[in-house]
C-alpha positions in Angstrom: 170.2 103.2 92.3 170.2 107.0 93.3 171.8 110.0 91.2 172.1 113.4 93.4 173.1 116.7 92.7 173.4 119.4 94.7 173.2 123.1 93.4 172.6 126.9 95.2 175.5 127.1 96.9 177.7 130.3 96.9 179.9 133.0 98.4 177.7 134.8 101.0 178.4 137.3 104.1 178.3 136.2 107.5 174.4 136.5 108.8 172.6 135.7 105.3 171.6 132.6 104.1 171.9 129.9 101.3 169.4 127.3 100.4 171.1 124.3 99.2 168.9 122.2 97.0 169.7 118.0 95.9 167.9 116.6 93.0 167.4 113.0 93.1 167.1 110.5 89.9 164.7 107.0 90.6 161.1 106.1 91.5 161.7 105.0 94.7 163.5 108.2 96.3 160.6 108.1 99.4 162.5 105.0 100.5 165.9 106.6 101.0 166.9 108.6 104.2 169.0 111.6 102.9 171.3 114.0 104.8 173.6 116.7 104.1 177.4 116.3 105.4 180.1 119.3 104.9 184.0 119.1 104.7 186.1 122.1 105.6 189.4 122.0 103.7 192.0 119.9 105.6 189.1 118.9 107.9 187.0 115.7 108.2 184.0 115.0 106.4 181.0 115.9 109.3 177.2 115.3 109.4 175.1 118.5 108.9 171.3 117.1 108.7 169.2 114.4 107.9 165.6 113.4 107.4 163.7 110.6 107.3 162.0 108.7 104.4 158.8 110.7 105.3 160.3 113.5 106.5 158.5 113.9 109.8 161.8 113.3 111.6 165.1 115.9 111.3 168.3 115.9 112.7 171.0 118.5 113.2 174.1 118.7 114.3 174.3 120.7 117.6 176.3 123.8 115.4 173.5 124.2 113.4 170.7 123.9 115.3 168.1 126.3 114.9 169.9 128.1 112.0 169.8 125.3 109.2 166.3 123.4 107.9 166.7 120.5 106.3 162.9 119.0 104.2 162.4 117.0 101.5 159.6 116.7 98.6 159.6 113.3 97.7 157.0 114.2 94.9 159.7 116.2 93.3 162.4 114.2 94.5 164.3 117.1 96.1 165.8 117.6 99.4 166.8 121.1 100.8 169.1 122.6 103.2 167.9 126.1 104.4 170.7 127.6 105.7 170.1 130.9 108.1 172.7 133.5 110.3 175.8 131.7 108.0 179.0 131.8 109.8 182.4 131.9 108.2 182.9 128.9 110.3 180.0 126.8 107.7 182.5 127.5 104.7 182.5 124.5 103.5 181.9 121.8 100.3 178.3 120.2 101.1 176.8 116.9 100.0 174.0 115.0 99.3 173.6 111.2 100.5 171.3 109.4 100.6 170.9 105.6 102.0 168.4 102.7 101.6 168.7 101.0 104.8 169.4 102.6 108.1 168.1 105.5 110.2 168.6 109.0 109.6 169.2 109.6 113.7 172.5 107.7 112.7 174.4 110.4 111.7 177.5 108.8 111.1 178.1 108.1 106.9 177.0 104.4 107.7 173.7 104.4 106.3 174.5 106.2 103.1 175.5 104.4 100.0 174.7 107.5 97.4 176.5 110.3 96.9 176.8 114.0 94.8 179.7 115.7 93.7 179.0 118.5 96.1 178.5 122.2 96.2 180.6 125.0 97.5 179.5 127.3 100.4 181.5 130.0 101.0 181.0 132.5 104.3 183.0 136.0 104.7 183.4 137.8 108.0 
């Protein structure tokens, strides 16, 4: 079993950036694909990132590309989301998931049994 929490989220201006960090409890956090999903309030939870159990494969969605960075240290057991050129449109609460079996190019929830509490990331125009 996986314990996550997610911290280093904030109110920010629109062009500056955030790096949201997820701590992970247990040994065997290198086996776990993780990603980062965001709801807006009265939206839909959506995908944000994920990367693989190595971390030599990332994926975005298409919003975010080239602005956000998602890595992971699995000798720390931490996962980050570096978060560049914020918009007020990424307001949002992020979380932290993380799944033992599936692939992180799924990036529906499917594959992710774990989750934190979340963090707030706020953007003003």
């Amino acid at each position: 079993q996986v314990q996550l929490e997610e911290s280093g989220g904030g109110l920010v201006q629109a062009g500056r950036s955030l790096r949201l960090s997820c701590a992970a409890s247990g040994r065997t956090f290198s086996t776990y694909v993780v990603g980062w999903f965001r709801q807006a309030p009265g939206k839909e939870r959506e995908f944000v990132a994920s990367v693989s159990r190595r971390g030599s494969s990332t994926y975005y969605r298409d919003s975010v590309k080239g602005r956000f960075t998602i890595s992971r240290d699995n000798a720390k057991n931490m996962v980050y989301l570096q978060m560049n050129s914020l918009e007020p449109e990424d307001t949002a609460v992020y979380y932290c998931a993380a799944g033992a079996i599936g692939s992180a190019w799924d990036t529906s929830e499917r594959p992710y049994d774990y989750w934190g509490q979340g963090t707030q990331v706020t953007v003003s125009s």
